[in-house]
Structures are given as structure tokens and as C-alpha cells.
N, CA, C and O atoms as a Tripos MOL2 file, in Angstrom:
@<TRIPOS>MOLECULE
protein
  300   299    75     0     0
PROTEIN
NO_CHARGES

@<TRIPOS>ATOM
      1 N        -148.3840   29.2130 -106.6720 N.3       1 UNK1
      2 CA       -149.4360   29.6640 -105.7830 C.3       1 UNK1
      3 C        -150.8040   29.4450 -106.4290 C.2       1 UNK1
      4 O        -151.8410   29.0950 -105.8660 O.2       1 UNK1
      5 N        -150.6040   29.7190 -107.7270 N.am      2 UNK2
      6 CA       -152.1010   29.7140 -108.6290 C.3       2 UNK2
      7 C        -152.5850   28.1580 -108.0260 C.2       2 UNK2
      8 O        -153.5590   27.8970 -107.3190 O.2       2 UNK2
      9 N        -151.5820   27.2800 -108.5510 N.am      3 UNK3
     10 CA       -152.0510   25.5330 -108.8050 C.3       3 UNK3
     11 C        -152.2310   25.4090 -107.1560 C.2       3 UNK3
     12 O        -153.2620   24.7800 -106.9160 O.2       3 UNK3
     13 N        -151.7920   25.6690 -106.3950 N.am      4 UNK4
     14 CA       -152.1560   25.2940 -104.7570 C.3       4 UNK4
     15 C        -153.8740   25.8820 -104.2810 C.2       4 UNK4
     16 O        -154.6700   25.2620 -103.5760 O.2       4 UNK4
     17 N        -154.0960   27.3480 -104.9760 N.am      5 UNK5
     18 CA       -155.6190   27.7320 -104.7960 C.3       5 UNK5
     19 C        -156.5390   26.9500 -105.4630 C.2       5 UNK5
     20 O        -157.4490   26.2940 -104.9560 O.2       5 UNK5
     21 N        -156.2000   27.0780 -106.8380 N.am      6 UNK6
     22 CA       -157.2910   26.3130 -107.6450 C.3       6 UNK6
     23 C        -157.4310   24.6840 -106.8120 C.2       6 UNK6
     24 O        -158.5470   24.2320 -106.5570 O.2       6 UNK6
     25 N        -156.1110   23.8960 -106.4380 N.am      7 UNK7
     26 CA       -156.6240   22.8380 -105.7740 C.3       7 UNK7
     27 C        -157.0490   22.8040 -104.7500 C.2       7 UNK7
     28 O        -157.5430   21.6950 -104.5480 O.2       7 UNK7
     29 N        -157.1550   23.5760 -103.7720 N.am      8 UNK8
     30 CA       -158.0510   23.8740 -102.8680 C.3       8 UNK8
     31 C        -159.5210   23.7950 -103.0840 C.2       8 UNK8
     32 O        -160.3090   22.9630 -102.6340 O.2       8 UNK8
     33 N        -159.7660   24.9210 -103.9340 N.am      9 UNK9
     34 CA       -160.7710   24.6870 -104.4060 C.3       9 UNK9
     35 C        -161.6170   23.5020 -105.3550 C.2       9 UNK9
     36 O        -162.8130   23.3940 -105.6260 O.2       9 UNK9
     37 N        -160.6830   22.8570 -105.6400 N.am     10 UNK10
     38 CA       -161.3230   21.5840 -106.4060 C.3      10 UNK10
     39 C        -161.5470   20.7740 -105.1300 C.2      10 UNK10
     40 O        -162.5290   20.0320 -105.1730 O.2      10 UNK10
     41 N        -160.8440   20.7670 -104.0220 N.am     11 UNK11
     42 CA       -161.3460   20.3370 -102.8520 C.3      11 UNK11
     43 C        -162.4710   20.5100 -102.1950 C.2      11 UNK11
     44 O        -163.2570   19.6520 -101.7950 O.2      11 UNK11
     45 N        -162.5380   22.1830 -102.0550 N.am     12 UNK12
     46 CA       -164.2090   22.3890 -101.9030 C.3      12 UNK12
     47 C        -165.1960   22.3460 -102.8350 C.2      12 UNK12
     48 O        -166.3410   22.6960 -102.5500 O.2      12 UNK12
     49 N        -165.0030   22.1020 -103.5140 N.am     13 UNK13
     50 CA       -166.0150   21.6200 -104.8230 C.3      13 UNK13
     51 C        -167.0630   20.3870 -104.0660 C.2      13 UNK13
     52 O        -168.2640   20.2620 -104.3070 O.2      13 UNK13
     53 N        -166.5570   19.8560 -103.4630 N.am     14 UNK14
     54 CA       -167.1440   18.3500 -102.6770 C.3      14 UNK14
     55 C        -168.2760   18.8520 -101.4070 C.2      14 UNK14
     56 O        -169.1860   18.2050 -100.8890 O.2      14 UNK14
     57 N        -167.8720   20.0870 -101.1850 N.am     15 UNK15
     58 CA       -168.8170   20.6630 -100.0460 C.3      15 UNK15
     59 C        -169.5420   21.9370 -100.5740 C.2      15 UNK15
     60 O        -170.3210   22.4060  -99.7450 O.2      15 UNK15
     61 N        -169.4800   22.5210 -101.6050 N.am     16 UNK16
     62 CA       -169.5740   23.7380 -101.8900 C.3      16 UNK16
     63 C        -170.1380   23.3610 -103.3700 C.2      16 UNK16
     64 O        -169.6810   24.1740 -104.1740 O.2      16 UNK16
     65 N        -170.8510   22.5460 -103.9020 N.am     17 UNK17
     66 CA       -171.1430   22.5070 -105.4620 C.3      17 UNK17
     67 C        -171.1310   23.4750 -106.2170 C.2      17 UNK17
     68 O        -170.5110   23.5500 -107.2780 O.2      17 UNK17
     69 N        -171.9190   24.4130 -105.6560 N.am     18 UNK18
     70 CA       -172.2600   25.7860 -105.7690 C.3      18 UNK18
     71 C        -171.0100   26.4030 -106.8420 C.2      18 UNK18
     72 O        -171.3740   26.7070 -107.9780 O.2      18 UNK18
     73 N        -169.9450   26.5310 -106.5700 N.am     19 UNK19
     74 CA       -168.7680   26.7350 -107.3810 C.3      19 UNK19
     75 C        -167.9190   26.4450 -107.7750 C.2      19 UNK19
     76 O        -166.7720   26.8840 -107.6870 O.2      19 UNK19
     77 N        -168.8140   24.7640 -108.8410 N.am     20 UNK20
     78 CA       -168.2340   23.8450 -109.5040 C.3      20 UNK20
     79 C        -167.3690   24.4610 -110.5860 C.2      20 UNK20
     80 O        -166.1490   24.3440 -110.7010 O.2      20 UNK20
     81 N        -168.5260   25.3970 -111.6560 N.am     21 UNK21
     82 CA       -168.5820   25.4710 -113.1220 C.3      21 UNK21
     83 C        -167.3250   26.9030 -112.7270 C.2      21 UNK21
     84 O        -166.3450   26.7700 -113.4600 O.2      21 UNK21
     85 N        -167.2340   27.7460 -112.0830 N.am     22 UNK22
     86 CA       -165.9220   28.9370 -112.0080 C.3      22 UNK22
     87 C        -164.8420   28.0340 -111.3520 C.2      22 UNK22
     88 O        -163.6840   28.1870 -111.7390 O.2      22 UNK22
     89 N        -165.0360   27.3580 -110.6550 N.am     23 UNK23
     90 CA       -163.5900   26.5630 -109.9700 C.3      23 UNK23
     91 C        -163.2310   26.0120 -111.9860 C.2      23 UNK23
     92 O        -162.4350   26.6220 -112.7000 O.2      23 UNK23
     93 N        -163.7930   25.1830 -112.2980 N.am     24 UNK24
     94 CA       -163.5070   24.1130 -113.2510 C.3      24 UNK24
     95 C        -163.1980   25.2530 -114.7340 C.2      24 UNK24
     96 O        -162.6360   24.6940 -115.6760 O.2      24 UNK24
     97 N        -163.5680   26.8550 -114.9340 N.am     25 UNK25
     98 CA       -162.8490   27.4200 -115.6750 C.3      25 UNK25
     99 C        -161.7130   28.0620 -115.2810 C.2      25 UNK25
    100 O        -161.0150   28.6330 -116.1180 O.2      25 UNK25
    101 N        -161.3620   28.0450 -113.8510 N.am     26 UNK26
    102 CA       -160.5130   28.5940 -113.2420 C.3      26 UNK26
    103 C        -159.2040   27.6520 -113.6710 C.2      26 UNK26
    104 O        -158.0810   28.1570 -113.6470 O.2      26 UNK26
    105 N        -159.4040   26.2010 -114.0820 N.am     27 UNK27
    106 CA       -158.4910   25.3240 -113.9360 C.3      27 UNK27
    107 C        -158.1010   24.9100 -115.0940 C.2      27 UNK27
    108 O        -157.3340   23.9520 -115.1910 O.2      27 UNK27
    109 N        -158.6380   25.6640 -116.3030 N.am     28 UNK28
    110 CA       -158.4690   25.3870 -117.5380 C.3      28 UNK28
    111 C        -157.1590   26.5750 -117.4770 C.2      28 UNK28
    112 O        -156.5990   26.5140 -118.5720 O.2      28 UNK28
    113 N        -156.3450   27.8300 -116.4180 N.am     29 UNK29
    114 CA       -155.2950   27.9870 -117.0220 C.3      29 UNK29
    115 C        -154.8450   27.9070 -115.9970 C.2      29 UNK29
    116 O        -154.6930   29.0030 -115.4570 O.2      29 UNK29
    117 N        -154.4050   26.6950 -115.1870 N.am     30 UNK30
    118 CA       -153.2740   25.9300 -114.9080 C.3      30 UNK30
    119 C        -151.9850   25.6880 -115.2540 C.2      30 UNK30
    120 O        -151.1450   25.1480 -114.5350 O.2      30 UNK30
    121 N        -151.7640   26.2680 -116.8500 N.am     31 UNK31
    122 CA       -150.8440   25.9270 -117.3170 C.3      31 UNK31
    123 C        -149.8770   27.0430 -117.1330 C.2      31 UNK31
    124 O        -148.7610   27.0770 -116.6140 O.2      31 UNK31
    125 N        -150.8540   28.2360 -117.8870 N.am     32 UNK32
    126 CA       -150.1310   29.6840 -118.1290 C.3      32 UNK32
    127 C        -151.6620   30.4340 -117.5050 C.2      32 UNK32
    128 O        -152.7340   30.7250 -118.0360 O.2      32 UNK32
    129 N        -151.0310   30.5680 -115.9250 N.am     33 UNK33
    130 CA       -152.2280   31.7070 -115.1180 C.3      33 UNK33
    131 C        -151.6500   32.8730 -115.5060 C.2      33 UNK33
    132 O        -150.4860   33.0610 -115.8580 O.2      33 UNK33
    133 N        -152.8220   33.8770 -115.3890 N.am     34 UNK34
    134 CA       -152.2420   35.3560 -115.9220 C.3      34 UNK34
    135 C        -152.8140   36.3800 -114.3410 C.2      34 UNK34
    136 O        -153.6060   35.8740 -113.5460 O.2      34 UNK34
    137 N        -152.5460   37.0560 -114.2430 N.am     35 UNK35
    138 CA       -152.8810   38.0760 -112.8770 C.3      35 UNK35
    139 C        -154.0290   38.1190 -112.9000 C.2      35 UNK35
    140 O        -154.3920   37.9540 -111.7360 O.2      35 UNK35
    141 N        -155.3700   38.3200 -113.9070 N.am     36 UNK36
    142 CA       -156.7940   38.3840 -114.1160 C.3      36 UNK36
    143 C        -157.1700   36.9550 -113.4740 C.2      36 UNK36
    144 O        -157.9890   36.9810 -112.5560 O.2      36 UNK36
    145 N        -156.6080   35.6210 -113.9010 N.am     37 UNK37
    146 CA       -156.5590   34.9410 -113.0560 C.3      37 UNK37
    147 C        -156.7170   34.6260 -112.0200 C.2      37 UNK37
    148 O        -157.6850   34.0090 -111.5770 O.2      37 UNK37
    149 N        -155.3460   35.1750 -111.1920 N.am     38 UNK38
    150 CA       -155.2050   34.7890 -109.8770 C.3      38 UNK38
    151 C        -156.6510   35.9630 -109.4110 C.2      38 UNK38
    152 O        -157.7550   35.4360 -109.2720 O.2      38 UNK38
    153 N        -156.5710   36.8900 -109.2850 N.am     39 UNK39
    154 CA       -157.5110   37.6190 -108.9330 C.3      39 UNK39
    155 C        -159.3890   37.2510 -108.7050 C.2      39 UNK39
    156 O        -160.2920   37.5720 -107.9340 O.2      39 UNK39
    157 N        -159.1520   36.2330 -110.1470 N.am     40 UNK40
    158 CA       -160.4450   35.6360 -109.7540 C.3      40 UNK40
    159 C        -160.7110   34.5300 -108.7850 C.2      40 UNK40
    160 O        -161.7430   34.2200 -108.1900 O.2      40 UNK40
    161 N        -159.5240   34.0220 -108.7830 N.am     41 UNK41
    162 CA       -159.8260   33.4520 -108.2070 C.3      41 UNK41
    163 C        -159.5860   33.5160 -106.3080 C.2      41 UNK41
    164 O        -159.9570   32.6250 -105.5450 O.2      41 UNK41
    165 N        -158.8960   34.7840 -105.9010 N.am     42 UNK42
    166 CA       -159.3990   35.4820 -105.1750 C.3      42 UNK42
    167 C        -160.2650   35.7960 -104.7950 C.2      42 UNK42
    168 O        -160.4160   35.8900 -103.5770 O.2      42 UNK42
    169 N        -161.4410   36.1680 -105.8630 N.am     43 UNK43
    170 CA       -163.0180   36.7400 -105.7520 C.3      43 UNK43
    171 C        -163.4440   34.9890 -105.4420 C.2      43 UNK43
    172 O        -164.3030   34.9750 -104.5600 O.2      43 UNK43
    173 N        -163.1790   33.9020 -105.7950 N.am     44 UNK44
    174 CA       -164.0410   32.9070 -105.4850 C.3      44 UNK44
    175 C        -163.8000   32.1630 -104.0090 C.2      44 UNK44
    176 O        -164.5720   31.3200 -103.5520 O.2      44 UNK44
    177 N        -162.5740   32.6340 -103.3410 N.am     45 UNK45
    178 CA       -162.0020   32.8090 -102.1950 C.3      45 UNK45
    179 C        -162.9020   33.7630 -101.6490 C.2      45 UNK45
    180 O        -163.9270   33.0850 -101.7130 O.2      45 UNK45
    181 N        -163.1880   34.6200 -101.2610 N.am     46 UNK46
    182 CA       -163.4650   35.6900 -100.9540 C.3      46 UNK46
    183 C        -165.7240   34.6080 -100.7710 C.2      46 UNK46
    184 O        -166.4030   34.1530  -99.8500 O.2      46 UNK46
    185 N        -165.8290   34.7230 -101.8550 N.am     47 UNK47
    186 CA       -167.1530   34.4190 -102.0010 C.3      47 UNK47
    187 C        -167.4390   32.8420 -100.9820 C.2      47 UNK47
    188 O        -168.5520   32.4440 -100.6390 O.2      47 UNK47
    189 N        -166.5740   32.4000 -100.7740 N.am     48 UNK48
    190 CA       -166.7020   30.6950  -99.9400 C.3      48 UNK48
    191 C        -166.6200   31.3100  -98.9290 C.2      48 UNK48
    192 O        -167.4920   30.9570  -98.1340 O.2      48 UNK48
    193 N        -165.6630   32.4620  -98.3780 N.am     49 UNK49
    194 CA       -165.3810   32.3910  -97.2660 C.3      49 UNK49
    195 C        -166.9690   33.6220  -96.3200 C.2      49 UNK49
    196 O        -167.3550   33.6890  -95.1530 O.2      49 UNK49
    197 N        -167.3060   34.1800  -97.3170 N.am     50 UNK50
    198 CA       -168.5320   34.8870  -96.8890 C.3      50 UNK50
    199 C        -169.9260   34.3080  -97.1470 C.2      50 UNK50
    200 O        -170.8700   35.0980  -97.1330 O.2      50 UNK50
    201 N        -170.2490   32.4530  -97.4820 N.am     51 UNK51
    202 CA       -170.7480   32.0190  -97.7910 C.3      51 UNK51
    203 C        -171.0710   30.4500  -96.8990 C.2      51 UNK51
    204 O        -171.8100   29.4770  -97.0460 O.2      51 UNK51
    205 N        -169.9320   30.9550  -95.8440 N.am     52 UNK52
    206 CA       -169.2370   29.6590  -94.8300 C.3      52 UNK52
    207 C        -170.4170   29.5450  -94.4150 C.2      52 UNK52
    208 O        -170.9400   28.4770  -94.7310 O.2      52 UNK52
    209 N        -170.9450   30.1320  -93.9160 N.am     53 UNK53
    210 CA       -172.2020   29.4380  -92.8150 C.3      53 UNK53
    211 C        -174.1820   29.2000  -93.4720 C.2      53 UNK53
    212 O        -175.2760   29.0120  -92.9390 O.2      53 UNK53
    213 N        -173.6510   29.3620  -94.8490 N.am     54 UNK54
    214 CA       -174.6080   29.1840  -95.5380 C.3      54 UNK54
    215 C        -175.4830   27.1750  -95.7720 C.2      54 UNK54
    216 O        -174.8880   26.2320  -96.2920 O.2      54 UNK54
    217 N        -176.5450   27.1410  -95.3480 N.am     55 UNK55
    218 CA       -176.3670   25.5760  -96.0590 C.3      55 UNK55
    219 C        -178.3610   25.2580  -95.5610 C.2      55 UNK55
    220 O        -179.3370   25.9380  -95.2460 O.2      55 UNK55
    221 N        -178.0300   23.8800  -95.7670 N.am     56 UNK56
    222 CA       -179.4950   23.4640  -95.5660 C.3      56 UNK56
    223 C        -179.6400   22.7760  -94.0540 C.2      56 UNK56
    224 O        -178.5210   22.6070  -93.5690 O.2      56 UNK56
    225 N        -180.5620   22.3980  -93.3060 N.am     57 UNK57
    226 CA       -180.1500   21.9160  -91.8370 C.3      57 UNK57
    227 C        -181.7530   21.1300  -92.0170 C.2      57 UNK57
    228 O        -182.6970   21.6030  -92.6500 O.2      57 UNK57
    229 N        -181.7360   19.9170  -91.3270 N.am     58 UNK58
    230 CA       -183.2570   19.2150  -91.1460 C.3      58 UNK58
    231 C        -183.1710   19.1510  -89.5770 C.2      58 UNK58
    232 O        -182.1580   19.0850  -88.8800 O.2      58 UNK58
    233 N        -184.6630   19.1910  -89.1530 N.am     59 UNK59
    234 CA       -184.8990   18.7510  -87.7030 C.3      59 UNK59
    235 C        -185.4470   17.6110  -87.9660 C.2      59 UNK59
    236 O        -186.0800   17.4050  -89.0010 O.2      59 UNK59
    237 N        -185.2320   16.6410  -86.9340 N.am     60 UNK60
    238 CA       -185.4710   15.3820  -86.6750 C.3      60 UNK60
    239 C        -187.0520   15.3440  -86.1970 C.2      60 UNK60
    240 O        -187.2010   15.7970  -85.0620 O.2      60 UNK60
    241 N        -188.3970   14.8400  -86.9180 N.am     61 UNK61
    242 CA       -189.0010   14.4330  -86.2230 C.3      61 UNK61
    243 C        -190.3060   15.8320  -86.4060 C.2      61 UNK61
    244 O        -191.2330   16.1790  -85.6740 O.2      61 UNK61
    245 N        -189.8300   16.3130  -87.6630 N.am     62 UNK62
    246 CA       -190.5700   17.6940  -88.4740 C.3      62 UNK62
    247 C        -190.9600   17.4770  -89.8520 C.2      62 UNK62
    248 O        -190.3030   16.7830  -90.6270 O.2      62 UNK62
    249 N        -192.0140   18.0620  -90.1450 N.am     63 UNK63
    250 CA       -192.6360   17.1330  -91.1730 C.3      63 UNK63
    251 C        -191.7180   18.1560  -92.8200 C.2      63 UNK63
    252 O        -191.8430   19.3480  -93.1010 O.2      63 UNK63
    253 N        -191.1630   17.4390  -93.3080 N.am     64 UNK64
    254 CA       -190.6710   17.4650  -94.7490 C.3      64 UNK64
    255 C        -190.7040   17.4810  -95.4450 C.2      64 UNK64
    256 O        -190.5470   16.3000  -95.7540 O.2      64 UNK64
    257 N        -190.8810   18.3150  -96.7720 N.am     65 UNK65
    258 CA       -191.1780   17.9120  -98.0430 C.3      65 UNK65
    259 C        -190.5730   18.9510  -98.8840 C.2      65 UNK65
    260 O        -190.5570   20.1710  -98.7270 O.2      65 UNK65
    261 N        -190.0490   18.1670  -99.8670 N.am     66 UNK66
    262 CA       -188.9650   18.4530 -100.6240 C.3      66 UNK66
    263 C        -190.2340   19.0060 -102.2660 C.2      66 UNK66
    264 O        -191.1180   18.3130 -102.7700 O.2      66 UNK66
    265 N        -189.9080   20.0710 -102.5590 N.am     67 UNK67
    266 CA       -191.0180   20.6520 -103.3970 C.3      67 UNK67
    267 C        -190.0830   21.0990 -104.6980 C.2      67 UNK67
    268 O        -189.3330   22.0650 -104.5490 O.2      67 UNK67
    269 N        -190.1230   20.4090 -105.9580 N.am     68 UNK68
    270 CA       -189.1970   20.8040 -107.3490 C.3      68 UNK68
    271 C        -190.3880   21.5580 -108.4770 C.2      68 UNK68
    272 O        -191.6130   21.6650 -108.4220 O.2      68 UNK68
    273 N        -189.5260   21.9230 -109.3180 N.am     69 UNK69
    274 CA       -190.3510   22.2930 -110.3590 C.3      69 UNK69
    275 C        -189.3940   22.6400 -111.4200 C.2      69 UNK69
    276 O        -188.2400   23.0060 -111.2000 O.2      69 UNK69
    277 N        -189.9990   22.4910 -112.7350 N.am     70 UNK70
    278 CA       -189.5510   22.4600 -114.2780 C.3      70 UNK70
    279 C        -189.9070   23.0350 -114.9940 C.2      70 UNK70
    280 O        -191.0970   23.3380 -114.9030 O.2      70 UNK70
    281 N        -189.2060   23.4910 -116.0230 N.am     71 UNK71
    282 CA       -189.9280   23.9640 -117.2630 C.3      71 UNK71
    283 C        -189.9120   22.9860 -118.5460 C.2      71 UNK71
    284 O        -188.9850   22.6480 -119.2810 O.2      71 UNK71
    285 N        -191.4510   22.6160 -118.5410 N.am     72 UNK72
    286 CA       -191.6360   21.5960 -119.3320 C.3      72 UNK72
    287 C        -191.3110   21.8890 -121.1010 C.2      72 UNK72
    288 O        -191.1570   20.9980 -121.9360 O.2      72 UNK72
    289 N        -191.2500   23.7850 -121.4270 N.am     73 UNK73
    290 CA       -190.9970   24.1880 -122.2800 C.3      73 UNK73
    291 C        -189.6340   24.5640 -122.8940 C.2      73 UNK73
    292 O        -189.4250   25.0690 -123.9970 O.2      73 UNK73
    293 N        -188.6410   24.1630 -121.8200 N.am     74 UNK74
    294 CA       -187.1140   24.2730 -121.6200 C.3      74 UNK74
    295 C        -186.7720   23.5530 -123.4030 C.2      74 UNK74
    296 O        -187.2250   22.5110 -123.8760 O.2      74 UNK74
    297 N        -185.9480   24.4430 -123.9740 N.am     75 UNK75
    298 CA       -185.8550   23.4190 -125.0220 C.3      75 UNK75
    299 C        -184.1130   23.6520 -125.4890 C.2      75 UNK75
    300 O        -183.6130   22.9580 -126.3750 O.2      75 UNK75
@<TRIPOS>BOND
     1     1     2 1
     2     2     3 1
     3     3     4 2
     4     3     5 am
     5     5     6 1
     6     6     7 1
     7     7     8 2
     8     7     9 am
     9     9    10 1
    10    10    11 1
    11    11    12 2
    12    11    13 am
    13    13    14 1
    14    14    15 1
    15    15    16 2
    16    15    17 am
    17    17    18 1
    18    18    19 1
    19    19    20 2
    20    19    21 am
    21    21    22 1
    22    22    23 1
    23    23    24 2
    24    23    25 am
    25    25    26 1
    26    26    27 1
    27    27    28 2
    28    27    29 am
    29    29    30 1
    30    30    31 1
    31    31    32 2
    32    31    33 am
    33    33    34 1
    34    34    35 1
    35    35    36 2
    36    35    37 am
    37    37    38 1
    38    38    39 1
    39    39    40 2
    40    39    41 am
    41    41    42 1
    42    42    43 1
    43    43    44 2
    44    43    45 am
    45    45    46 1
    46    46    47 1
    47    47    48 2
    48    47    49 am
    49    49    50 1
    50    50    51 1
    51    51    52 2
    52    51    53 am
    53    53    54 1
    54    54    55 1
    55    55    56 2
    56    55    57 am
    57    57    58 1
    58    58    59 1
    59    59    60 2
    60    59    61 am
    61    61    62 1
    62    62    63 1
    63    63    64 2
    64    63    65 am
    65    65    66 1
    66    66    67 1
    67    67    68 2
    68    67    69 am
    69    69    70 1
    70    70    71 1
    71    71    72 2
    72    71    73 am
    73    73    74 1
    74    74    75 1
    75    75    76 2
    76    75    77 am
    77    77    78 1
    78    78    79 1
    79    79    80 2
    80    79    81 am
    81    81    82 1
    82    82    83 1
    83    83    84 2
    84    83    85 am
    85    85    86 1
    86    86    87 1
    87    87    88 2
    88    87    89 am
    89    89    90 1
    90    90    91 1
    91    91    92 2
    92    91    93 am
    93    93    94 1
    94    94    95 1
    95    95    96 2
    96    95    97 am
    97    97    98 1
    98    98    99 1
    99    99   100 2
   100    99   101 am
   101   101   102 1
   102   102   103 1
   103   103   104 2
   104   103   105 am
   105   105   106 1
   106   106   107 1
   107   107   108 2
   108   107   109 am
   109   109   110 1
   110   110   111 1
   111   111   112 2
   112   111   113 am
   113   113   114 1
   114   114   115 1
   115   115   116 2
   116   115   117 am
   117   117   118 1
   118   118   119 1
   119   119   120 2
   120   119   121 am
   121   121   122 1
   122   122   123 1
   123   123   124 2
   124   123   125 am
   125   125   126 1
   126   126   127 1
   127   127   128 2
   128   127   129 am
   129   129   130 1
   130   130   131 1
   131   131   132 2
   132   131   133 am
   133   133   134 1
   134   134   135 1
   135   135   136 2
   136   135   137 am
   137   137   138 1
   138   138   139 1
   139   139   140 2
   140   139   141 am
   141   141   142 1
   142   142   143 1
   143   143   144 2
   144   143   145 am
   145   145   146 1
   146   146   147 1
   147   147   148 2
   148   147   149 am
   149   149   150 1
   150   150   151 1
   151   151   152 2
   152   151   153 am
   153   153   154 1
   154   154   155 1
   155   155   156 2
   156   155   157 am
   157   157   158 1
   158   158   159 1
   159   159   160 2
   160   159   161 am
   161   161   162 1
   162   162   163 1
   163   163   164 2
   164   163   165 am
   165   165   166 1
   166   166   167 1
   167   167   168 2
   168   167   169 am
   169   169   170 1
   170   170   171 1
   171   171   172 2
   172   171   173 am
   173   173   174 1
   174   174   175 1
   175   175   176 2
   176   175   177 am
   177   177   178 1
   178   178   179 1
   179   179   180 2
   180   179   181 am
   181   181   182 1
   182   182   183 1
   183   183   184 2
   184   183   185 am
   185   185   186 1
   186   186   187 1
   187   187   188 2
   188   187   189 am
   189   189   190 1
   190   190   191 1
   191   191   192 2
   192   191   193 am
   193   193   194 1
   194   194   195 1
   195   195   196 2
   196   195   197 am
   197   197   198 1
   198   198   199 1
   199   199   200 2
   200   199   201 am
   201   201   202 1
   202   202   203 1
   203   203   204 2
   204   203   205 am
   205   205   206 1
   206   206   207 1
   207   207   208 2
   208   207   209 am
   209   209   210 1
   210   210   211 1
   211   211   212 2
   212   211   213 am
   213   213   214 1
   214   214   215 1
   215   215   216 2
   216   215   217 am
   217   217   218 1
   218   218   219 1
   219   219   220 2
   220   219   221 am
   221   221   222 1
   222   222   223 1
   223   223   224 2
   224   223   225 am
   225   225   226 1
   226   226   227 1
   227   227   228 2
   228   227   229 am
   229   229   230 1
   230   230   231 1
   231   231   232 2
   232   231   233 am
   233   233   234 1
   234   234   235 1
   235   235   236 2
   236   235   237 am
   237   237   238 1
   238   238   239 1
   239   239   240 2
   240   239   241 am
   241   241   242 1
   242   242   243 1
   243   243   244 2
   244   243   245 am
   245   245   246 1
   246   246   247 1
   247   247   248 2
   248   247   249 am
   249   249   250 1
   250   250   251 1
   251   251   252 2
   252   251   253 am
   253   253   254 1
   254   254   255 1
   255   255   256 2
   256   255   257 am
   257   257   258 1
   258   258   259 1
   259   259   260 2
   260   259   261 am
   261   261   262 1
   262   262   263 1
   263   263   264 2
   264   263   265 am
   265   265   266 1
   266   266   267 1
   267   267   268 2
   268   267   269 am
   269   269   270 1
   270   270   271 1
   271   271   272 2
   272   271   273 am
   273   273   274 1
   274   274   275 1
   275   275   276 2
   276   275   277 am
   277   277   278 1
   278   278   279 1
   279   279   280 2
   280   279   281 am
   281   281   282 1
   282   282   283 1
   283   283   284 2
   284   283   285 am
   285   285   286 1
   286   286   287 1
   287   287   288 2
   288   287   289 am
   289   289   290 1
   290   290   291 1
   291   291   292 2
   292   291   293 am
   293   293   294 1
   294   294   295 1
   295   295   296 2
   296   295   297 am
   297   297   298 1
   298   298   299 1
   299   299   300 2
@<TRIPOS>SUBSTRUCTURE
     1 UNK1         2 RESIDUE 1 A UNK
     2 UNK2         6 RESIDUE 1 A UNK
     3 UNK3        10 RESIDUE 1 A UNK
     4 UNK4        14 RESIDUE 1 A UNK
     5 UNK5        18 RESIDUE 1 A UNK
     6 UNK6        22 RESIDUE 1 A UNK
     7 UNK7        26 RESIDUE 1 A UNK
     8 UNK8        30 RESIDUE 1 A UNK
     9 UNK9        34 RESIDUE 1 A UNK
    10 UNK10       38 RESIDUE 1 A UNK
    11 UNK11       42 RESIDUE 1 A UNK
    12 UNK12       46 RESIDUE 1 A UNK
    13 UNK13       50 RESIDUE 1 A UNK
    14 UNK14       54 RESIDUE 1 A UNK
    15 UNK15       58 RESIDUE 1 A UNK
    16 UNK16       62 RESIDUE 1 A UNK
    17 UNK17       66 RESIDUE 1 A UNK
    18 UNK18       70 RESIDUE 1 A UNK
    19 UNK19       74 RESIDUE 1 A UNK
    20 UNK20       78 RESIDUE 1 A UNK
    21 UNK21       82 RESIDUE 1 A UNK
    22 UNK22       86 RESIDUE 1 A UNK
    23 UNK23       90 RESIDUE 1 A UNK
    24 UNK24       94 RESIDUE 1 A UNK
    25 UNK25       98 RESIDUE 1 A UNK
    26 UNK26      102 RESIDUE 1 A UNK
    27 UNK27      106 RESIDUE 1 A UNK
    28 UNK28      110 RESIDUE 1 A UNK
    29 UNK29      114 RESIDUE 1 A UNK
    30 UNK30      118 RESIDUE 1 A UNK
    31 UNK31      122 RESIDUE 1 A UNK
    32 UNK32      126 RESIDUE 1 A UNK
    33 UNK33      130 RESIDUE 1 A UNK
    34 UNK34      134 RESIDUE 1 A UNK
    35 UNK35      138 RESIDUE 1 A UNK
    36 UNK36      142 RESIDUE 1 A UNK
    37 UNK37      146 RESIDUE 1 A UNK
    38 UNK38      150 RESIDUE 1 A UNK
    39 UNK39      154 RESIDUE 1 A UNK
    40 UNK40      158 RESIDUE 1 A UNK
    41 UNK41      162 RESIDUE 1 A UNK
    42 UNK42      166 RESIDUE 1 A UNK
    43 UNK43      170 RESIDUE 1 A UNK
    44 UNK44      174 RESIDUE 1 A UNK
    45 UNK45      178 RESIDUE 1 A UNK
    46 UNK46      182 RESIDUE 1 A UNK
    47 UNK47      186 RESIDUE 1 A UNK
    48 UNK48      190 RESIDUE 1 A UNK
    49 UNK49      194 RESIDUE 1 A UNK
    50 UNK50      198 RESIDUE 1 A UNK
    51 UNK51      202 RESIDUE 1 A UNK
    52 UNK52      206 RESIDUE 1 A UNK
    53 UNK53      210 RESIDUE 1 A UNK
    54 UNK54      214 RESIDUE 1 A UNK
    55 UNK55      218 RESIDUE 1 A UNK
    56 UNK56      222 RESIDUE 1 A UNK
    57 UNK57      226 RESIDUE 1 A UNK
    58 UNK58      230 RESIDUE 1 A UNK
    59 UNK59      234 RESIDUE 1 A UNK
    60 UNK60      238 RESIDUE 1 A UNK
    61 UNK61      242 RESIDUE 1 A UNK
    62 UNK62      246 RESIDUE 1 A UNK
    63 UNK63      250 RESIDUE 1 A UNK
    64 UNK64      254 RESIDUE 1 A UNK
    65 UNK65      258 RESIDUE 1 A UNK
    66 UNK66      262 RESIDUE 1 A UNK
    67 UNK67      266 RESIDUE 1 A UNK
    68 UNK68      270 RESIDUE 1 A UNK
    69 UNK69      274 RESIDUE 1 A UNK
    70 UNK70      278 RESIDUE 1 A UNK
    71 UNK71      282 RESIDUE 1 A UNK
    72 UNK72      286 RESIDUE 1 A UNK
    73 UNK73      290 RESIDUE 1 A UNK
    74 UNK74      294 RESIDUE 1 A UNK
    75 UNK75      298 RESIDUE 1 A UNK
């Protein structure tokens, strides 16, 4: 059951980036899951599915601009 969730979720990984880095420690125990485990990964179930209608949307024909910023002191 563990290896069928976690691949699910490596599935939504492709739509959902958002919960790359917990899917991808989730899958480091693949081998030997423990109940703390499965549970989390329950909670990351739980978090996609209350997160479904979350996203970005553009209108066609509206003016756009995509605005970033850095920390040039990041070290």
C-alpha cells in the first residue's frame, strides 16, 4: 500500500511541484516503511487534496507581468 501512495504521488509531483522535496523523502523508505511513514504520507494526501483547486489562471488579452526578486546577499 505504502509503494502504490508514494507512486501516486511521484505522479503528482508533475502537477503539484509544490510537494516535490516530502514526496522524494517519503520515497527514500520504500524499502522498510514504518507506520510514522505511512501516516505522513497521509498528511501529504490530505494536503493535495485540500489544495486541489489552488493554482495560477491568465486572462487572455490582460496586461501581464511577471515580477521576481532575490537576495543578492544569499550566500
Amino acid at each position: 500500500m505504502y509503494w502504490q501512495l508514494v507512486g501516486s504521488l511521484i505522479y503528482l509531483i508533475l502537477i503539484k511541484p509544490n510537494i516535490l522535496y516530502t514526496v522524494g523523502v517519503m520515497s527514500r523508505y520504500m524499502q522498510n516503511p514504518k507506520k510514522s511513514h505511512l501516516e505522513a504520507v497521509r498528511r501529504i494526501l490530505k494536503y493535495v487534496e485540500s489544495t486541489i483547486g489552488y493554482g495560477i489562471s491568465y486572462k487572455e488579452g490582460t496586461d501581464c507581468k511577471l515580477v521576481g526578486y532575490y537576495d543578492v546577499d544569499y550566500k
